[in-house]
KOLGU-4560 file (N, C-alpha, C; in nm, 3 decimals, padded with zeros to 5 digits):
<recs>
<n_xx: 02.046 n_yy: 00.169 n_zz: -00.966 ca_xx: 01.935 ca_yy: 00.110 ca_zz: -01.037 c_xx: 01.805 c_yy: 00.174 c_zz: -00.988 mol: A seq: 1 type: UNK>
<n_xx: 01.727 n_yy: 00.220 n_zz: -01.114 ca_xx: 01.587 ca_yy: 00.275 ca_zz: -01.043 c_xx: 01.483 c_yy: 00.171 c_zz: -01.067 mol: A seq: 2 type: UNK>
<n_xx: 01.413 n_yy: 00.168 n_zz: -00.956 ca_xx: 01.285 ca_yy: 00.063 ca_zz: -00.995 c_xx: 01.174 c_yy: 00.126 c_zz: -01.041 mol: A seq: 3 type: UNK>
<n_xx: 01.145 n_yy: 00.028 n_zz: -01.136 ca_xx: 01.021 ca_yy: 00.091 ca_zz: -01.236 c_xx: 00.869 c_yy: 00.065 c_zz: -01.151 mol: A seq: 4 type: UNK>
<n_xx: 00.821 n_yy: 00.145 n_zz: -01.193 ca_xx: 00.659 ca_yy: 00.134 ca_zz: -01.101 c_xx: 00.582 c_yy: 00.023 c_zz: -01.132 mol: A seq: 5 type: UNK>
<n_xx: 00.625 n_yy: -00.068 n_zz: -01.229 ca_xx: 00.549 ca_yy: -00.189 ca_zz: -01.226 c_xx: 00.623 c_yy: -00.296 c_zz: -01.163 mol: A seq: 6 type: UNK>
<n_xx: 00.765 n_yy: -00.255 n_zz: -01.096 ca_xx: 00.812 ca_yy: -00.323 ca_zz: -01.009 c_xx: 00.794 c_yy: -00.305 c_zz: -00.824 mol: A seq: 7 type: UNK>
<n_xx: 00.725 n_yy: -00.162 n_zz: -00.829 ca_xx: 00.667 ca_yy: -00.131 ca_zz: -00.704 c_xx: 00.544 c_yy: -00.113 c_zz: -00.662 mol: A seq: 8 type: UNK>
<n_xx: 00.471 n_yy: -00.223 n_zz: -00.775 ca_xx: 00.327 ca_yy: -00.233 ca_zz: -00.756 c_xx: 00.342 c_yy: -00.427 c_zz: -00.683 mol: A seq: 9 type: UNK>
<n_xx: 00.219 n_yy: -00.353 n_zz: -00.602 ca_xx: 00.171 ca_yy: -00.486 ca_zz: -00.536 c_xx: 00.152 c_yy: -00.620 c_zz: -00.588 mol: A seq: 10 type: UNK>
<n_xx: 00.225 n_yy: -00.745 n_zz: -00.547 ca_xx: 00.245 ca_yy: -00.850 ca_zz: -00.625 c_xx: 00.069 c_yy: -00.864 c_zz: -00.617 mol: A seq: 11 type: UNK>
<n_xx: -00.030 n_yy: -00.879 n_zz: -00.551 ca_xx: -00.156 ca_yy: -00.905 ca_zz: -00.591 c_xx: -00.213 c_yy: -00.925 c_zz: -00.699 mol: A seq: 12 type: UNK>
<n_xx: -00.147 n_yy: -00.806 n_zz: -00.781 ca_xx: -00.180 ca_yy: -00.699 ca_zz: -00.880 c_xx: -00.323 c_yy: -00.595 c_zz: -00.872 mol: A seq: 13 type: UNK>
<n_xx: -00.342 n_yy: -00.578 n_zz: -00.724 ca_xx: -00.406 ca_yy: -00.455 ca_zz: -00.711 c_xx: -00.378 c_yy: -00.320 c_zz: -00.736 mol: A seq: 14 type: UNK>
<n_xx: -00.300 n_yy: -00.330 n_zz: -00.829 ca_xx: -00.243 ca_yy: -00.172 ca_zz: -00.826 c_xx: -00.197 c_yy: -00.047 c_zz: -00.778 mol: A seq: 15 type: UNK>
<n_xx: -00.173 n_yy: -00.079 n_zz: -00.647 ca_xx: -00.097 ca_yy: -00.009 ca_zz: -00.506 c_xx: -00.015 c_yy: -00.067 c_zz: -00.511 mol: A seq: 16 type: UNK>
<n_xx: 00.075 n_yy: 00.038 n_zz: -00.486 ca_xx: 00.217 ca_yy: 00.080 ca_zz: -00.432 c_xx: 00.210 c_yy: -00.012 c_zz: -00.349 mol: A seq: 17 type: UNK>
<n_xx: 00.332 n_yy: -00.123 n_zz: -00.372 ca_xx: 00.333 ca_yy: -00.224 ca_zz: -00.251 c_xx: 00.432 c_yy: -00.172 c_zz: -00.139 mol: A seq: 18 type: UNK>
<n_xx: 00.364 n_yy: -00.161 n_zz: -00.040 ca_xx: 00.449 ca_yy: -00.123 ca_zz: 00.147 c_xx: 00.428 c_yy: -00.268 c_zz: 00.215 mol: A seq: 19 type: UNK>
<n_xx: 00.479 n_yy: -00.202 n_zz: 00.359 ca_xx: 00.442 ca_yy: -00.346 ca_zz: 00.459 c_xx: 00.343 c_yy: -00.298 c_zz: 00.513 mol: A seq: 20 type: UNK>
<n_xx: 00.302 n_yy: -00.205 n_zz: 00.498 ca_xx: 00.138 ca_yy: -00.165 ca_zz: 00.523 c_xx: 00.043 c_yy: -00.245 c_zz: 00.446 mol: A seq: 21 type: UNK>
<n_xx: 00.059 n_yy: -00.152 n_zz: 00.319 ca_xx: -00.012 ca_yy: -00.205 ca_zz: 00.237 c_xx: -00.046 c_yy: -00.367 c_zz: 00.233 mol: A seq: 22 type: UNK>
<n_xx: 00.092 n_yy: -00.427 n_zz: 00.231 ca_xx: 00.072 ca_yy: -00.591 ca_zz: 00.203 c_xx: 00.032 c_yy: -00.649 c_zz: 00.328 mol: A seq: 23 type: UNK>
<n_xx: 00.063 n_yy: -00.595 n_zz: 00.407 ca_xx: -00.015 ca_yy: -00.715 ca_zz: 00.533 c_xx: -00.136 c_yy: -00.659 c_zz: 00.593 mol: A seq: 24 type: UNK>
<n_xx: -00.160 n_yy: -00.521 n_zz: 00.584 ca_xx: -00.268 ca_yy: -00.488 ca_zz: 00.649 c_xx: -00.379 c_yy: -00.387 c_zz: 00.510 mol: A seq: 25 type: UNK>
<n_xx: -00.380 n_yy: -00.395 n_zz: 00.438 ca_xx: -00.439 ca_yy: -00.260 ca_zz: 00.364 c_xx: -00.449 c_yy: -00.355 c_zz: 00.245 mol: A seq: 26 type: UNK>
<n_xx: -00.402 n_yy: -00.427 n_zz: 00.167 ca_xx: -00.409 ca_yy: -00.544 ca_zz: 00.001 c_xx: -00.570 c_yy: -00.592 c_zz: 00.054 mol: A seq: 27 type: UNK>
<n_xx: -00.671 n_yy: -00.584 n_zz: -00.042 ca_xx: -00.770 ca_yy: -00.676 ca_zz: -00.054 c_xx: -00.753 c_yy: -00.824 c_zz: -00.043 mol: A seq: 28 type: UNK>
<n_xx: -00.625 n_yy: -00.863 n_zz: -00.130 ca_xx: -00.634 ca_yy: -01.006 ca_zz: -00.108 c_xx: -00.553 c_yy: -01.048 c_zz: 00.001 mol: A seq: 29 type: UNK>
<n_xx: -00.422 n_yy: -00.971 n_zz: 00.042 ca_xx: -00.384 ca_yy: -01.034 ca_zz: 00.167 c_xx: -00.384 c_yy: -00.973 c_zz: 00.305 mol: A seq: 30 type: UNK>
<n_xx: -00.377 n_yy: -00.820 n_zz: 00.333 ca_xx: -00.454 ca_yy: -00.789 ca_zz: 00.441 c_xx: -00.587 c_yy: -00.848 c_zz: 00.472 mol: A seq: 31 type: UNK>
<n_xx: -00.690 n_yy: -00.909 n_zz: 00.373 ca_xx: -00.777 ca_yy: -00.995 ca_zz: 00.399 c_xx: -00.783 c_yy: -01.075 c_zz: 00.543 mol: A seq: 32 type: UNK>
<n_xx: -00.675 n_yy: -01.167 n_zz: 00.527 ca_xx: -00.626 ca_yy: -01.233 ca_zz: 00.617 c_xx: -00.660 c_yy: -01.226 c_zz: 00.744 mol: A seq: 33 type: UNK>
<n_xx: -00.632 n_yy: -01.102 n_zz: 00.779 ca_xx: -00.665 ca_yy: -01.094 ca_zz: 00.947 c_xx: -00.767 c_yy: -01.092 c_zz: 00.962 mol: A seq: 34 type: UNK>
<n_xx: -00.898 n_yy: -01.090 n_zz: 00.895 ca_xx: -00.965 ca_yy: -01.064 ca_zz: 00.955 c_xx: -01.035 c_yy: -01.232 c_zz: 00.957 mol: A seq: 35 type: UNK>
<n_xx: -00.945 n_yy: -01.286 n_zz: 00.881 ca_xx: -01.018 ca_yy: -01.419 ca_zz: 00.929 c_xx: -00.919 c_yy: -01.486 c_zz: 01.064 mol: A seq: 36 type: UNK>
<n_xx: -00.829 n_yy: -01.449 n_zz: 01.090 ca_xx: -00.739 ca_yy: -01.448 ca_zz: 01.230 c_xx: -00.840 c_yy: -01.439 c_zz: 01.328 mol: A seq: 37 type: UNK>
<n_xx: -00.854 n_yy: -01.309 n_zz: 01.302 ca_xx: -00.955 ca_yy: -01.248 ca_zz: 01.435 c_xx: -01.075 c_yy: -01.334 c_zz: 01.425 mol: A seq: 38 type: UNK>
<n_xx: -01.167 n_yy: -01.372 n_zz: 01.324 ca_xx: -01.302 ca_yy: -01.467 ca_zz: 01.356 c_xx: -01.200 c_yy: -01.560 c_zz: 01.413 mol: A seq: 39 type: UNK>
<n_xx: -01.123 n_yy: -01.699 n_zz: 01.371 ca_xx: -01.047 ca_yy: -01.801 ca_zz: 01.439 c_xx: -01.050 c_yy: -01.780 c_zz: 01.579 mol: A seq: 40 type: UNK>
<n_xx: -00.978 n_yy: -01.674 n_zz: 01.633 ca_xx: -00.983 ca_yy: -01.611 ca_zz: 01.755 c_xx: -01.081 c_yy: -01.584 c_zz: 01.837 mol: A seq: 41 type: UNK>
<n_xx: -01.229 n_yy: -01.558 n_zz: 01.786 ca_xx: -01.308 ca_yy: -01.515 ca_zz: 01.832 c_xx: -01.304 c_yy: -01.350 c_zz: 01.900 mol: A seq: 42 type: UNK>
<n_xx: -01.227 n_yy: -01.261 n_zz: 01.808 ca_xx: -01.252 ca_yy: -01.129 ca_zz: 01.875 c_xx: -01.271 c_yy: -01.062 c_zz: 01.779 mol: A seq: 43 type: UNK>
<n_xx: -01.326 n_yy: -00.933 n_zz: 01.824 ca_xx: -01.372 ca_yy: -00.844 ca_zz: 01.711 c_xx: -01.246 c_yy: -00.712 c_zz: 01.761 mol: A seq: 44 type: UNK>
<n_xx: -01.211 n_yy: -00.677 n_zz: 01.649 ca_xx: -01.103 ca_yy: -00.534 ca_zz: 01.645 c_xx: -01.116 c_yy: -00.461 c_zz: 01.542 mol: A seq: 45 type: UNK>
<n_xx: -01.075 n_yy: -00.344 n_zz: 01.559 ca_xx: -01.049 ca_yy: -00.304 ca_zz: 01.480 c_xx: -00.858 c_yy: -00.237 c_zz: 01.409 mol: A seq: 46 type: UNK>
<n_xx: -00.837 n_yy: -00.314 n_zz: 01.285 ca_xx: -00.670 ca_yy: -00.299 ca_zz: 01.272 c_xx: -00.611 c_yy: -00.136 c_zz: 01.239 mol: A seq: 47 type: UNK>
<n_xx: -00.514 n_yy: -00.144 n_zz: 01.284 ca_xx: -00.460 ca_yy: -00.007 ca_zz: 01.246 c_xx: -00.411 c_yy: -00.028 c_zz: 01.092 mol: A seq: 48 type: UNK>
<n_xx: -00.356 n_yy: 00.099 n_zz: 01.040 ca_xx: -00.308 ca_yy: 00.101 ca_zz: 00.911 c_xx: -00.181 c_yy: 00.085 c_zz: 00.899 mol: A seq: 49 type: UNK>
<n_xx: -00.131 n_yy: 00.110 n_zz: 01.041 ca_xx: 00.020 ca_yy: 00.058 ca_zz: 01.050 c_xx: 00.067 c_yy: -00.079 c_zz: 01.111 mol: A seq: 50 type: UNK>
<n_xx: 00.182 n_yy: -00.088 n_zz: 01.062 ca_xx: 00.203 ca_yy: -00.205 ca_zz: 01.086 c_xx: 00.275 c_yy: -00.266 c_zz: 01.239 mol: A seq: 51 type: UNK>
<n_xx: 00.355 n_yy: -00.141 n_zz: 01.264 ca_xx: 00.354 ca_yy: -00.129 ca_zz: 01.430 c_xx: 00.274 c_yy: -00.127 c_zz: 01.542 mol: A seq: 52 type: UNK>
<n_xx: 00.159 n_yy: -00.038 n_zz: 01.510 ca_xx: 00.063 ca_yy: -00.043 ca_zz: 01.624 c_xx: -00.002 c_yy: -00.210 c_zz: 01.558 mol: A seq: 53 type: UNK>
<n_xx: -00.017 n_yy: -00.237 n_zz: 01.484 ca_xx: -00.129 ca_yy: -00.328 ca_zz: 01.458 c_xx: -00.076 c_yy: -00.441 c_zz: 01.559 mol: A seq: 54 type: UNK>
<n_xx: 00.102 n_yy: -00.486 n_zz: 01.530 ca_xx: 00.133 ca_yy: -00.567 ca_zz: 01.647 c_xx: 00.128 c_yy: -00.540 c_zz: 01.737 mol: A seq: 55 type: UNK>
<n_xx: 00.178 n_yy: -00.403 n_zz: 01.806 ca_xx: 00.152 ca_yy: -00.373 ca_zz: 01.956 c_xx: 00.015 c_yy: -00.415 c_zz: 02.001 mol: A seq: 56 type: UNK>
<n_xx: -00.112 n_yy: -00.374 n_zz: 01.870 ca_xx: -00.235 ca_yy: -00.370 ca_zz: 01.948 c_xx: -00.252 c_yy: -00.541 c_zz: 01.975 mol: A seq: 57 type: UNK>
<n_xx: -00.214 n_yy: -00.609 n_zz: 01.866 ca_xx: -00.229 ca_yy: -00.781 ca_zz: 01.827 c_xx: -00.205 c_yy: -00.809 c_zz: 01.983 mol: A seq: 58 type: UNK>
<n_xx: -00.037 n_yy: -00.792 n_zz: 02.045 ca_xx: -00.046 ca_yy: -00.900 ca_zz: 02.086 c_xx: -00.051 c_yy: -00.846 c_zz: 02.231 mol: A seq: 59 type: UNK>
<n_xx: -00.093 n_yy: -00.725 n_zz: 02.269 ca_xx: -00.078 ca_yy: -00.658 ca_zz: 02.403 c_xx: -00.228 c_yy: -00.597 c_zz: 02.423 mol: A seq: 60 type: UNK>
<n_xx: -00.323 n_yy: -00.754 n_zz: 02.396 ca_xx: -00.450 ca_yy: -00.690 ca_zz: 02.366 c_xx: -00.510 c_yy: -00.702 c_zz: 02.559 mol: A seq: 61 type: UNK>
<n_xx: -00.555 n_yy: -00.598 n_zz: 02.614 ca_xx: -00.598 ca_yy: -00.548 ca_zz: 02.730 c_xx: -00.709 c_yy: -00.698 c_zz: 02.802 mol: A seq: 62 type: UNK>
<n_xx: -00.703 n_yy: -00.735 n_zz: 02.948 ca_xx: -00.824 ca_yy: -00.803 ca_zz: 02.968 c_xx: -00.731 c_yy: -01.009 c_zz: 02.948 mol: A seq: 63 type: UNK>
<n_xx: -00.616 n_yy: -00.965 n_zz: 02.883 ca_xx: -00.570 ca_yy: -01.099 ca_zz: 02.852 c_xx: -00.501 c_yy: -01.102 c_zz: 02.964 mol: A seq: 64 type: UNK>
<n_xx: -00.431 n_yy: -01.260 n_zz: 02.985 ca_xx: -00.342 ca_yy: -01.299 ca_zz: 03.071 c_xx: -00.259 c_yy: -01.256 c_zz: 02.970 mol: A seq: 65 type: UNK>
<n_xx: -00.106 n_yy: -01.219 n_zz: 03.073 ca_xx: 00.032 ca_yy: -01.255 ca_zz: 03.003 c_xx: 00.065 c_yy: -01.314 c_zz: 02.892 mol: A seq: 66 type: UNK>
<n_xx: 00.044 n_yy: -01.460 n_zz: 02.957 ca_xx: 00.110 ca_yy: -01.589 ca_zz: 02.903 c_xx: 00.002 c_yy: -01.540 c_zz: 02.734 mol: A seq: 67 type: UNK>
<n_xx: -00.107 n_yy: -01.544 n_zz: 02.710 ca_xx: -00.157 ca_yy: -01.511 ca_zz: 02.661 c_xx: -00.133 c_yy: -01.434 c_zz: 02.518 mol: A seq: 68 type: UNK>
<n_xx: -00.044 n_yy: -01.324 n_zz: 02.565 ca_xx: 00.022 ca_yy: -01.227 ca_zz: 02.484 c_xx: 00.142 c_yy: -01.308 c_zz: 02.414 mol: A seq: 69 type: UNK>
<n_xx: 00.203 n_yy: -01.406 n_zz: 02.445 ca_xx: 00.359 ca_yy: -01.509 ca_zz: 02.382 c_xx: 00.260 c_yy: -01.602 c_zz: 02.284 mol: A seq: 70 type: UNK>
<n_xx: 00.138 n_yy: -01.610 n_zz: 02.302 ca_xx: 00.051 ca_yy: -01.688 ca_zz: 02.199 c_xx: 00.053 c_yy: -01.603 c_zz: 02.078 mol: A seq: 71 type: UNK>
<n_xx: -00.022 n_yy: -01.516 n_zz: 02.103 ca_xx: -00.061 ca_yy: -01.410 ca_zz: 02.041 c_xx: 00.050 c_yy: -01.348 c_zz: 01.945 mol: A seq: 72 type: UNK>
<n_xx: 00.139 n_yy: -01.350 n_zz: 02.007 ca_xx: 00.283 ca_yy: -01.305 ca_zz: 01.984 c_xx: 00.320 c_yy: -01.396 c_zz: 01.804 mol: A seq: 73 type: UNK>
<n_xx: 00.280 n_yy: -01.529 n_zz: 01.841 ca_xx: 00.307 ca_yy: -01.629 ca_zz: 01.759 c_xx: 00.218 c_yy: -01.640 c_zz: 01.655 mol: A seq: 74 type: UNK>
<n_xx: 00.106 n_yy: -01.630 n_zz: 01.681 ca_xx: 00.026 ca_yy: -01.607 ca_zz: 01.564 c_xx: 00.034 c_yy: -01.466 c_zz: 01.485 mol: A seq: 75 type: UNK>
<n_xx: 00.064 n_yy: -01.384 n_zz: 01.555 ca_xx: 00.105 ca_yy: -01.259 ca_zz: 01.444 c_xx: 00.178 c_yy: -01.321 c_zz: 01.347 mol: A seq: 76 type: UNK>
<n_xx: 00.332 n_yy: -01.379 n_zz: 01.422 ca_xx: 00.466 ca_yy: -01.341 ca_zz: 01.323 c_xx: 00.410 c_yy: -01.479 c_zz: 01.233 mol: A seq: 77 type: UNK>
<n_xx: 00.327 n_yy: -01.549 n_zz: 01.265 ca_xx: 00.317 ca_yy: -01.720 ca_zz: 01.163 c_xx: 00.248 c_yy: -01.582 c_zz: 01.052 mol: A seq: 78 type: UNK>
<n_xx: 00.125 n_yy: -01.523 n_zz: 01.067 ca_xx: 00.032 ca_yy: -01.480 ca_zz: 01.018 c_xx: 00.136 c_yy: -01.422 c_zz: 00.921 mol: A seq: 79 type: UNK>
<n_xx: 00.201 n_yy: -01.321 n_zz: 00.964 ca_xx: 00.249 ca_yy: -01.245 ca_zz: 00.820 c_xx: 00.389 c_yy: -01.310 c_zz: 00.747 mol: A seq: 80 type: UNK>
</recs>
């Protein structure tokens, strides 16, 4: 079965190619999101375009306690 390109467009309907990039970090309407995470949080970052570093950077953010990072940890995976 081939999927048609209006089946690999972004449910948003922004018109990008929907990835797990795209949808959690890069979509206007739902990469949005983090950045209201981060105000909640009170920190300023800046996200990667990937979706790997973005968690590595999320929850292994420098200056934190440990315990800290298993929080952090949790609000990523709730977040996406």
């Amino acid at each position: 079965m081939v999927i048609s390109h209006e089946d690999a467009a972004c449910v948003s309907g922004c018109g990008s190619q929907e990835t797990a990039n795209h949808l959690f970090l890069g979509c206007d309407i739902f990469g949005s999101l983090w950045s209201q995470v981060w105000l909640w949080l009170g920190i300023s970052s800046v996200s990667h375009g990937d979706i790997i570093q973005h968690f590595t950077q999320f929850i292994k953010m420098p200056g934190l306690h440990k315990s800290t990072h298993m929080f952090f940890r949790i609000i990523w995976f709730t977040t996406v």
